[in-house]
C-alpha positions as CSV (number, residue, x, y, z in Angstrom):
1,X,-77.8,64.9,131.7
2,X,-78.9,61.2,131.5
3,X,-76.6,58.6,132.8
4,X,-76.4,56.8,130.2
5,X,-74.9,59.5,127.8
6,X,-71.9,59.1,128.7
7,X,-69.3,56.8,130.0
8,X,-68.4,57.3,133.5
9,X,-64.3,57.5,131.8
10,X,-65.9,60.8,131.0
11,X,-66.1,62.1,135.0
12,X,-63.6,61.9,137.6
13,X,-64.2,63.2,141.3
14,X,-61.8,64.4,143.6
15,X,-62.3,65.6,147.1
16,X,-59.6,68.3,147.1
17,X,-58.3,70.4,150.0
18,X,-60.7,73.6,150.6
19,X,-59.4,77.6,151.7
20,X,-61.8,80.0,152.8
21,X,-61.8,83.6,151.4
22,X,-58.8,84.9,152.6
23,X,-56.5,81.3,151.4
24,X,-56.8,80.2,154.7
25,X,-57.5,76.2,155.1
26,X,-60.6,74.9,155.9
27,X,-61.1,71.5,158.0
28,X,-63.7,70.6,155.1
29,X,-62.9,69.3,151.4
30,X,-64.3,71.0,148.0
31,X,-65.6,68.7,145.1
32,X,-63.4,69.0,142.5
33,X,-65.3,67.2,139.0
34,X,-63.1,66.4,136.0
35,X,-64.8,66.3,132.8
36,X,-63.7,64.8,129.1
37,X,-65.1,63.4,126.4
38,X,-68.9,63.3,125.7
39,X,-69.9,64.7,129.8
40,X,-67.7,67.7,128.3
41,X,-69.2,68.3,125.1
42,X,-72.5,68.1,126.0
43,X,-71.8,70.8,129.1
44,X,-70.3,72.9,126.9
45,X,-73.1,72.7,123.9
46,X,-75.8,72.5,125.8
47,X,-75.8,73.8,129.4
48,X,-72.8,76.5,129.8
49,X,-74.1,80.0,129.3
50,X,-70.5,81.8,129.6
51,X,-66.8,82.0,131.5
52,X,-65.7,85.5,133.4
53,X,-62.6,85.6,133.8
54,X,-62.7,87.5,137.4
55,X,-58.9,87.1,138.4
56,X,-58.9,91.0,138.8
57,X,-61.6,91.5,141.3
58,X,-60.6,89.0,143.3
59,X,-56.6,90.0,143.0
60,X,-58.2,93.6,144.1
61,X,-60.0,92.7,147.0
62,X,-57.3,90.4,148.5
63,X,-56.6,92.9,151.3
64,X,-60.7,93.8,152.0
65,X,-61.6,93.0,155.6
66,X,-63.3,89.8,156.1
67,X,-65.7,91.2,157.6
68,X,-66.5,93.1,154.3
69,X,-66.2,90.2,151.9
70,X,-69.6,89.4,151.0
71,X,-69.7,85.6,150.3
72,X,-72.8,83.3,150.0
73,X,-74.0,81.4,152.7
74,X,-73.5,77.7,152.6
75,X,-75.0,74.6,154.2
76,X,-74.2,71.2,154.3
77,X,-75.4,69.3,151.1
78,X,-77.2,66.0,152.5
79,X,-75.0,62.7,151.4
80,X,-76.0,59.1,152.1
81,X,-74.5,56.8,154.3
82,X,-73.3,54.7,151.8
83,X,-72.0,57.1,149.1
84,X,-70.2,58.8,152.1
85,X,-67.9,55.9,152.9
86,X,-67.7,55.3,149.1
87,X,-66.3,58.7,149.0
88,X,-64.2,58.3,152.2
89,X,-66.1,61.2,153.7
């Protein structure tokens, strides 16, 4: 998606409050992206292939041993000096 399709009123950002697996907290914060307007439309024409709705499995395996909840690894996604003070990272 090219910048300048869109009016950055169509994107908000929020650095929300992350939980792990099991609901605990985590010390780190998720990326929470808002998107209206044009940014929407055009995600939703062009770029989403389909929504599950997966409530239930994760209702049913709320009591599975952590050691058994397969999750997938993560690392830490490189961010500039600059855009992490902007972000007040």
């Amino acid at each position: 998606m090219d910048q300048a399709e869109f009016s950055l009123d169509d994107v908000s950002l929020r650095l929300d409050p992350d939980h792990g697996p099991g609901g605990e907290p985590l010390e780190r914060r998720a990326i929470q992206l808002g998107l209206r307007g044009r940014a929407l439309r055009k995600l939703n024409d062009e770029h989403l292939v389909g929504v599950e709705d997966v409530s239930s499995i994760v209702a049913a395996n709320r009591g599975v041993a952590r050691e058994a909840l397969m999750t997938p690894s993560e690392r830490v996604y490189p961010v500039a000096a600059s855009t992490r003070a902007r972000l007040g990272m």
